[in-house]
BADO-669229 format. One record per residue: x, z, y of N, C-alpha, C in turn. Coordinates in steps of 0.02 Angstrom, whole numbers, plus 50000, padded with zeros to 5 digits. Layout:
BEGIN
XZYXZYXZY ...
This chain:
BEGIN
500425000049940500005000050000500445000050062 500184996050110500584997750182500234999850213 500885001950278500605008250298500075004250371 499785008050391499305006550444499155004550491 499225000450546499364998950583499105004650643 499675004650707499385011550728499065009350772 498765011550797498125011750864498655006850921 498115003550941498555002951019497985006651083 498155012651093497715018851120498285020851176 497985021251228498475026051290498195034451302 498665035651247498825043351266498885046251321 498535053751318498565057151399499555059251385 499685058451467500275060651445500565066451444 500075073851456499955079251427499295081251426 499295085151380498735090151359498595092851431 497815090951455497485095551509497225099451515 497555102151553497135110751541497015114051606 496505116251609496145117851691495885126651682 496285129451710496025135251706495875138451641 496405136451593496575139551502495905136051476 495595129951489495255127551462495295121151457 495315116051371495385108551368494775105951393 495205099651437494485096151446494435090251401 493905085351400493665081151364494165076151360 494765076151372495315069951373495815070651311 495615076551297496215077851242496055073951190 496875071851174496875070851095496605071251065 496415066150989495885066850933496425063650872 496235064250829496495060750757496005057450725 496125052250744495635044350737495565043350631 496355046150615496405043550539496865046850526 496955047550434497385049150400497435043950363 497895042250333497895035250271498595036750227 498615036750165499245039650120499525030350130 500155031050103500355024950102501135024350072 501275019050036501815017949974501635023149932 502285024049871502125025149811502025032649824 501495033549751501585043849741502025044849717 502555049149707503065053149660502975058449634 502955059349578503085066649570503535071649593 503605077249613503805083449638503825086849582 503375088249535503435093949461503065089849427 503695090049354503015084949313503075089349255 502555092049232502465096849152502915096249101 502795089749092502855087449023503735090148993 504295086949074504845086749065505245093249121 504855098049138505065103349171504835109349176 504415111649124503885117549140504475121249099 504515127949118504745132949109504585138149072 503885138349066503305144049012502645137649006 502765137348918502035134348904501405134348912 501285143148903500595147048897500335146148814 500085150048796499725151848746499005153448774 498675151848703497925154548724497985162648725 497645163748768497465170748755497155175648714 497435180448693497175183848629496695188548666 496205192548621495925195748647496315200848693 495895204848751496115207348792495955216648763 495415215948731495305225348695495165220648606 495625224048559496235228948586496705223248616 497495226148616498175226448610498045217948573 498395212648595499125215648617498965213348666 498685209748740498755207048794498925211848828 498765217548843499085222648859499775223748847 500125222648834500935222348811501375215648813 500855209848792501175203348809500765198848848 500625198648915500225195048957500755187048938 500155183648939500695175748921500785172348994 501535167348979501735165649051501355157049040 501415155149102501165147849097501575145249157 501735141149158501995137049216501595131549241 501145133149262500855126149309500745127449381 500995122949423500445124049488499675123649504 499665130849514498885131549538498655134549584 498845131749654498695133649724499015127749753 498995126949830499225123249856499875123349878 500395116649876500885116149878501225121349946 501555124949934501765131650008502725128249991 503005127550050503725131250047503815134150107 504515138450105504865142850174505545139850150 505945139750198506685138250208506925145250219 507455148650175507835155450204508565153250232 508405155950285508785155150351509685157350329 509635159850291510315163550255510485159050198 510165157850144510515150950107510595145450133 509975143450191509805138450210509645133950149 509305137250101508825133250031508195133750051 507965128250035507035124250042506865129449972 506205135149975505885134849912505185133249914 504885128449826504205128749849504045132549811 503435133949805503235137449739502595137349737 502055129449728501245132349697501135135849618 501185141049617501355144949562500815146349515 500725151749459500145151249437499975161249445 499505161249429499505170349427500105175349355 500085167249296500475169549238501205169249249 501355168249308502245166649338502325161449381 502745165349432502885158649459503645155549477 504015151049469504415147049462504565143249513 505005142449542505075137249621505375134349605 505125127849655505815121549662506305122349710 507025121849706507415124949770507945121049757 508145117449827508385112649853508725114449948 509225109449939509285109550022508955106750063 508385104050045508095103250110507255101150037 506585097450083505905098550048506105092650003 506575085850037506415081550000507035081949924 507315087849920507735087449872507615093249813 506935096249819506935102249777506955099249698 507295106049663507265103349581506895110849570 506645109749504506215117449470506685120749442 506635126849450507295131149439507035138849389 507165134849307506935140249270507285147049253 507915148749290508005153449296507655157549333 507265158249387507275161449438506445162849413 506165166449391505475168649408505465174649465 505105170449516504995176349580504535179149561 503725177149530503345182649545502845181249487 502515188649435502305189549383501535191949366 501585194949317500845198149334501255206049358 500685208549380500935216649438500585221149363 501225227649375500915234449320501145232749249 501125238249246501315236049148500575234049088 500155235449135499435232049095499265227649111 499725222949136499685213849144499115215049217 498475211649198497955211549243497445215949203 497415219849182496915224649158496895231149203 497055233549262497095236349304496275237349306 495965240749343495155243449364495135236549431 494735235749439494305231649526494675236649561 494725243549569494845245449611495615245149658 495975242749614496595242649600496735236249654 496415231349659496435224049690497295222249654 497405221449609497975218849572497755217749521 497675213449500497335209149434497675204049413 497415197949408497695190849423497865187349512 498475190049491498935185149560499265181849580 499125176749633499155170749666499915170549712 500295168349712500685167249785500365162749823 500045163349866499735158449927499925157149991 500185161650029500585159950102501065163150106 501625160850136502285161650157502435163850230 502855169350222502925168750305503695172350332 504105168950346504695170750341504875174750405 505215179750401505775182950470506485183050468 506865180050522507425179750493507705185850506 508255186750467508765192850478508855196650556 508995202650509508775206050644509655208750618 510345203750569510875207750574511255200350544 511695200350554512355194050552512515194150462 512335200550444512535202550370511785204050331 511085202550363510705204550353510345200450288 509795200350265509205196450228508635194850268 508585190150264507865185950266507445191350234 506795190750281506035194450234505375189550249 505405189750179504675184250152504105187150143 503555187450188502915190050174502645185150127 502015188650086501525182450042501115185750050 500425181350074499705184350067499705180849971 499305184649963499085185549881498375186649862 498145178149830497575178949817497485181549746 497015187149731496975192149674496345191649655 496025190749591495565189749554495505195849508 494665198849510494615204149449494055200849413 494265199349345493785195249313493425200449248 492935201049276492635204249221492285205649155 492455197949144492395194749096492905196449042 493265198449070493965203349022493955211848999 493325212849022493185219949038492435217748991 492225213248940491675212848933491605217848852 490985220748841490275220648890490275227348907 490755230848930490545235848995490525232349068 490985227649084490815224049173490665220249174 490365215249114490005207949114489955208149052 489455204949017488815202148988489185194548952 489705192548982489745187548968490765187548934 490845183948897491795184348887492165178548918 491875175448945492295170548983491675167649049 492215164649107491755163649146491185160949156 490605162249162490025156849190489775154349252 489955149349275489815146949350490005154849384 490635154349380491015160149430490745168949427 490155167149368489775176149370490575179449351 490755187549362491035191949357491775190349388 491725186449437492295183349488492415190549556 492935194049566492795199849611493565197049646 493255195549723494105191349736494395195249805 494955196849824495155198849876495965197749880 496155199349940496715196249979497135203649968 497925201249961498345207549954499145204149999 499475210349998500185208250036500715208249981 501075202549955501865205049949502245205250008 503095206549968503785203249984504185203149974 504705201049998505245198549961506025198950011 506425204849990506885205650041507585202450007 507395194949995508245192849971507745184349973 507375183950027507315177750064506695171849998 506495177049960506115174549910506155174849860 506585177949824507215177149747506665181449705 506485187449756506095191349707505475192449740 504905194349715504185194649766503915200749745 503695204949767503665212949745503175216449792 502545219349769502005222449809502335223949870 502005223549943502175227449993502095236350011 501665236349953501665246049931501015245749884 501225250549850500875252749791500125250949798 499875248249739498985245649727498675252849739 498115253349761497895247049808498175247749890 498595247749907498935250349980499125243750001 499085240749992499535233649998498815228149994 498105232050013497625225450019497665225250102 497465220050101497185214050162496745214150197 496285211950146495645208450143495215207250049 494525210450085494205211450021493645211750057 492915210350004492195210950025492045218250033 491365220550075491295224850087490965227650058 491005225549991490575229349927490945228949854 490735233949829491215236149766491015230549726 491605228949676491245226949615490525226849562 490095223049569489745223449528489565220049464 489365222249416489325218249340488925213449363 489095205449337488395202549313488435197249383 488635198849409488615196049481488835189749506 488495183649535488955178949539489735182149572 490145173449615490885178049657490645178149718 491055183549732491165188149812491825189749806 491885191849883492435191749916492635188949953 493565189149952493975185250009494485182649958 494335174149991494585171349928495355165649966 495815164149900496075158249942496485160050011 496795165650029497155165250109497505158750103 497225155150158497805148950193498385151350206 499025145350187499515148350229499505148950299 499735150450315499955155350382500145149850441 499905150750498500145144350552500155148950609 500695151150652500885151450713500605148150767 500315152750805499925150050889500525149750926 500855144450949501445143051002501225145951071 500545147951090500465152851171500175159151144 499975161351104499665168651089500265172651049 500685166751002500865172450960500675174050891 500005174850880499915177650816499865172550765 499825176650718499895173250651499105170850636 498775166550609498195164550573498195162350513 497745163850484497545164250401496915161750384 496635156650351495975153950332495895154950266 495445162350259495305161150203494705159250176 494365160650128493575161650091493235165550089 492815165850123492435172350134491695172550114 491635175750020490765174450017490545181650006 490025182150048489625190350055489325192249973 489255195949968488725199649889488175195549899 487845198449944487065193949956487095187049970 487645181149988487735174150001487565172550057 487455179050104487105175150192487915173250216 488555175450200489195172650235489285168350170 489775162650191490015159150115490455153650170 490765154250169491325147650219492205152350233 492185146950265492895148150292493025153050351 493445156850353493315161950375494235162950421 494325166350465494965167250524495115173750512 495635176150518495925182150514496645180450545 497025186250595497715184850609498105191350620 498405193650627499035196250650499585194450685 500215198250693500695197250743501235196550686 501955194550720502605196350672502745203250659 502585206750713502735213650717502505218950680 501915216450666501225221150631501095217650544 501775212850541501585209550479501775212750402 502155217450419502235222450361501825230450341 501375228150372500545232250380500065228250349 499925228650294499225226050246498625226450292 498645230750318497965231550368497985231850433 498315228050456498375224050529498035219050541 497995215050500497525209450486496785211850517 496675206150573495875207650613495375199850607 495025199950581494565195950569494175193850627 493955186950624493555182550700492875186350685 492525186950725491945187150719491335185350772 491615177350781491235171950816491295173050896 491585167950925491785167850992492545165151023 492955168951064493435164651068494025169451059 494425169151095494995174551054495045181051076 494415182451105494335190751103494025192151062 493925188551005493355190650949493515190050888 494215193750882494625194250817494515206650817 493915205750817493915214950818493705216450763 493695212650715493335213450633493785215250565 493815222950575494535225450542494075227450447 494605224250404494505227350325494485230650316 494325234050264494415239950229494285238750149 494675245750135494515247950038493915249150034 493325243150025492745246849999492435253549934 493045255149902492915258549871493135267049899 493155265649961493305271050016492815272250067 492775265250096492125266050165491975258950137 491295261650148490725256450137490175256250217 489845250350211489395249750249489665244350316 490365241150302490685235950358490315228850364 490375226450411490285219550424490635213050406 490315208350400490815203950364490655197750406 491415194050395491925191650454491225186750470 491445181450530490895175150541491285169650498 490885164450499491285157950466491615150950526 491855148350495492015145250556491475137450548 491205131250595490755127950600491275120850591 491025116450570491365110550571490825106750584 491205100750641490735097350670490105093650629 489685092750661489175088350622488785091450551 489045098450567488805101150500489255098950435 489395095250430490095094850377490065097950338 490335094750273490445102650213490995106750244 491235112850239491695115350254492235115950212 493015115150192493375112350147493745120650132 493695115850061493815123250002494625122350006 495035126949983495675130649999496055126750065 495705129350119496135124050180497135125150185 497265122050216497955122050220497915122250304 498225124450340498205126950418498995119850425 499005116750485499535114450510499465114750585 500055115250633500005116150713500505110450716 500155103550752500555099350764500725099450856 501295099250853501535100950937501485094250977 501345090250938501515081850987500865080251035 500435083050978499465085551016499365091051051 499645096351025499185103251041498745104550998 498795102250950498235102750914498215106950833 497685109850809497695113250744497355108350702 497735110250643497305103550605497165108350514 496705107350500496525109850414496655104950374 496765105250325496565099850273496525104350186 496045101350178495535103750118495365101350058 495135103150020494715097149978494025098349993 493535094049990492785092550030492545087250012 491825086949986491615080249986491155081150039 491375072650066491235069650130490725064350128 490255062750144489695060250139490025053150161 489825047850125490025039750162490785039550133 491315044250106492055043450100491835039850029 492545036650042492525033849965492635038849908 492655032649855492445037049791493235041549788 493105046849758493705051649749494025052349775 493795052249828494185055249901493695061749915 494215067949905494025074849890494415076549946 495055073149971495525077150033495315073150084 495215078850153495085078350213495605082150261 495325081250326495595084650379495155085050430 495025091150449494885093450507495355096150592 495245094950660495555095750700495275102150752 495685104050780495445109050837495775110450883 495865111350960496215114051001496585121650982 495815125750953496255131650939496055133950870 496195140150833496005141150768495255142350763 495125144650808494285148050811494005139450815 494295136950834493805129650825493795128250931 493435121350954492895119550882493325114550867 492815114850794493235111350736492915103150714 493405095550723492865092250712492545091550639 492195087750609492085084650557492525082050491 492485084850447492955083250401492955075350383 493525073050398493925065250392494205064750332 493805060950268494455057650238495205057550231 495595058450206496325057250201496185050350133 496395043750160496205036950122496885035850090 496645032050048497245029149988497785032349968 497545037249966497905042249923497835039149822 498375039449794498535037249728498235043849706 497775046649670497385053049628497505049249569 497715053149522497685051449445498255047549429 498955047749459499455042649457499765041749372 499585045149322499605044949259499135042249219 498535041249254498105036649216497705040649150 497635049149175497705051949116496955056149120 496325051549081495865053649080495865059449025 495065065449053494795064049096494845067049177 495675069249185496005071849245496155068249306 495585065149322495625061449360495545061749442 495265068949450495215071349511495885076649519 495965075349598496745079249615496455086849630 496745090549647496795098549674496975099049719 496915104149766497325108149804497715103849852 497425099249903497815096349942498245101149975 498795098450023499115102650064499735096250115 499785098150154500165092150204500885098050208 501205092350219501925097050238502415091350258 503025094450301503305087050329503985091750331 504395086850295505205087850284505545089050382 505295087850409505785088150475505215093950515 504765097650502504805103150527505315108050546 505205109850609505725114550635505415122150596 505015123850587504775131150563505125130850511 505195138450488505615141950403505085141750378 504205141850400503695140250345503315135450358 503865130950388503325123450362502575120750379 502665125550423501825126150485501715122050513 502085116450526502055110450598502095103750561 501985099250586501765093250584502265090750655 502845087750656503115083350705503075078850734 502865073250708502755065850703501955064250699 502025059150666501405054950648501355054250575 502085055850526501895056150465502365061650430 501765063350362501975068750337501995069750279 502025071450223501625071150154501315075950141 500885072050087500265075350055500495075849981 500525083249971500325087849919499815087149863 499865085149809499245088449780499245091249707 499025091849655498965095349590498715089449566 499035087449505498635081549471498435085849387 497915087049375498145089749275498075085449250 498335086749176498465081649132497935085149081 498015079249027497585077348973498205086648924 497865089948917498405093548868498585090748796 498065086148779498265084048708499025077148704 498715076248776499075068548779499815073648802 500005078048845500775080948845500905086748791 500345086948753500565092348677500415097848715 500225102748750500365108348810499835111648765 499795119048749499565123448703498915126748784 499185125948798498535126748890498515122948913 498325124148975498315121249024499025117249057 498865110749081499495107449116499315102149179 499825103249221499685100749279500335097849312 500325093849366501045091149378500845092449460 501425091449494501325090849566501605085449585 501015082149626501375075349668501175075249741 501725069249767501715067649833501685063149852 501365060649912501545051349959501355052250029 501785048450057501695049350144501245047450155 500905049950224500205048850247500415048350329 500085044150362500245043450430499415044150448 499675048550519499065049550578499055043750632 498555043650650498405038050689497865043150765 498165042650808497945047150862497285041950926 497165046650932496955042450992496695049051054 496375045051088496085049751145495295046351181 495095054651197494325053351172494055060451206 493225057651168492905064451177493285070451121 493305077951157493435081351137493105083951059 493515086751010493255090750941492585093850989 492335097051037491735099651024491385097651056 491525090251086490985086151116490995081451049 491345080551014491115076250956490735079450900 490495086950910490135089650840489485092250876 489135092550850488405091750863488505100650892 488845104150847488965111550868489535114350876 489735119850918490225119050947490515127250879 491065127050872491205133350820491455138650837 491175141550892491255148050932490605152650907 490065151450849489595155450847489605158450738 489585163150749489395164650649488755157550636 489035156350573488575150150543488595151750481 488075152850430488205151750360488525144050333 489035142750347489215135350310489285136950247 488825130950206488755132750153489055127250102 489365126950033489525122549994489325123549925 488955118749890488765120549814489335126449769 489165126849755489405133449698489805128049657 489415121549617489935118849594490495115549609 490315112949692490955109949718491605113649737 491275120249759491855126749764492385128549711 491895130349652492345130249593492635125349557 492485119749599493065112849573493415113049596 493375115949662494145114349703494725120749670 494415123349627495085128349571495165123449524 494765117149502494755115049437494575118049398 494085122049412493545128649349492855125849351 
């Protein structure tokens, strides 16, 4: 495929801003379009590090003593650069181990089966109580500080998405032994880190001290999922400062269910509960603080954020701050009404994180299924990332082109794989800009207000591939 021809559009020749407010001239992102070949980045067949086994029962013994490892990517593609090796690592990891690719720079990483950074937590694998919020865990966002000493270490924060499935606990916490359309799913957000620049990844303090973000109601049997699901990685505001996080946010009762804002500072980032949640408006309206529901009960839960035109809202977003716009940009997986067939990755734009946010766009000709390996024919877990970012986590977008990330699985019979198997691939994608009516003169609603955005139950739990 070639690549696109770019706009012939006259750009403002800065971002206008009248009294800390954009006006209608700003920048838009007309297109995304992938273009030349996909490559693989991790391919199963000839680099996985832990097979996986099926799982034996969980009561009795032995899963309790031998939790099995698996090597696949299953989250979206994340790396940080440590400022002290000056090594690229990535790591979409799995909750059964995770394994990085590490290289000198993004476009040179190899998988490196010595090094497992991060495991299951406790010596009872994930059989821990709900209360515990350490179960099955995720590495999901990265967020690097460099050394405050000439002789010092790099420190790697990770938000950590954690699953209590109670389906493992069955039939005292579910009714059921494996999942059904997500019933006995109990999900919330936790902190690692890692003081040797990523090498090792290790609670930020003892379970449950080290949560985030979690729903404001205990576990219950029987129940479809709730919680806080999915933290985005992490994207830096270049005039405020803080850190932002998009995660998943679905209430007990289903009146919240979307995408949801939360941020912090660098300063306050080794505090699990610094983290302040939006709760609809503009950036004085991050006063929506977590808690251990199994401590205080009776909190509010966060707003969602609105995408133009009503839009689906896109399941595990990926946050990018491109500096050439001013602009914040998501990208998701979403089905998009009118996109072509199997086109599941989009992008959304915004002046700021709170929105507004436009309409989820297509990302076109993207190669999905580059193995030909039915019936795995839909990708995962988009994610954009661009080798000439100046950030240590890979937050920015420079240019006009970047690559796209994604999870391809495979057929397990066709690579022999005793589980589950999956590969990671990549291909450049170029933006195509223009200038225009503004993200919230182009959406019917503007995303400064709580909205239930809502997405089928089954399209949600595809975007895990469950």
């Amino acid at each position: 495929l070639l690549s696109p021809p770019a706009l012939d559009v006259r750009l403002p020749t800065a971002l206008q801003v009248l009294q800390g407010r954009r006006t209608a001239a700003m920048a838009r992102i007309t297109s995304v379009a992938a273009f030349g070949p996909a490559a693989p980045v991790y391919d199963w067949q000839s680099a996985h590090c832990a097979s996986g086994r099926l799982l034996a029962p969980c009561h009795p013994s032995p899963c309790q003593q031998l939790p099995y490892r698996r090597d696949v990517p299953d989250a979206p593609a994340m790396a940080w650069r440590d400022p002290v090796s000056n090594l690229t690592f990535m790591a979409p990891g799995d909750s059964r181990g995770t394994w990085p690719s590490v290289g000198p720079n993004l476009d040179s990483v190899k998988h490196d089966c010595s090094l497992m950074i991060f495991n299951y937590s406790g010596p009872s694998g994930f059989l821990q109580p709900a209360a515990d919020f350490s179960n099955h865990e995720w590495l999901y966002a990265p967020y690097v500080l460099p050394p405050t000493s000439e002789s010092g270490n790099s420190t790697l924060f990770m938000l950590v998405h954690n699953e209590f499935h109670g389906w493992e606990h069955s039939p005292v916490l579910c009714n059921a032994t494996s999942m059904v359309d997500g019933r006995c799913w109990y999900n919330s957000v936790s902190l690692s880190v890692s003081h040797d620049g990523g090498r090792t990844i290790r609670h930020a303090a003892p379970p449950p001290h080290h949560l985030v973000a979690a729903s404001s109601e205990v576990y219950a049997p029987n129940h479809g999922p709730y919680g806080v699901f999915s933290p985005s990685q992490i994207v830096k505001h270049p005039r405020d400062g803080h850190l932002y996080s998009f995660p998943r946010c679905r209430s007990k009762d289903g009146a919240t269910d979307g995408v949801c804002l939360m941020r912090t500072t660098e300063a306050a980032l080794p505090d699990p509960s610094s983290w302040r949640f939006w709760q609809g408006g503009g950036a004085e309206a991050f006063t929506g603080t977590f808690a251990d529901p199994y401590i205080q009960r009776g909190l509010t839960e966060p707003a969602v954020l609105r995408f133009g035109n009503e839009s689906s809202s896109p399941s595990q977003p990926v946050p990018r701050y491109l500096p050439k716009l001013d602009l914040f940009l998501l990208a998701g997986y979403c089905d998009m009404p009118g996109a072509p067939a199997r086109a599941h990755f989009g992008v959304s734009y915004a002046p700021e994180p709170w929105g507004p946010w436009s309409r989820m766009q297509p990302i076109t000709a993207v190669s999905v299924d580059p193995t030909k390996d039915e019936p795995f024919i839909r990708g995962l877990y988009p994610s954009l990332l661009d080798p000439n970012s100046a950030s240590y986590n890979y937050d920015t977008i420079e240019g006009d082109e970047a690559y796209l990330y994604w999870v391809q699985g495979r057929n397990k019979e066709v690579v022999h794989a005793p589980d589950m198997a999956r590969d990671l691939w990549r291909q450049k994608v170029k933006f195509t800009f223009g200038a225009g009516k503004s993200a919230e003169e182009s959406s019917l609603h503007a995303g400064s207000q709580p909205h239930p955005a809502r997405a089928s139950l089954a399209g949600w739990l595809g975007s895990f591939g469950r």
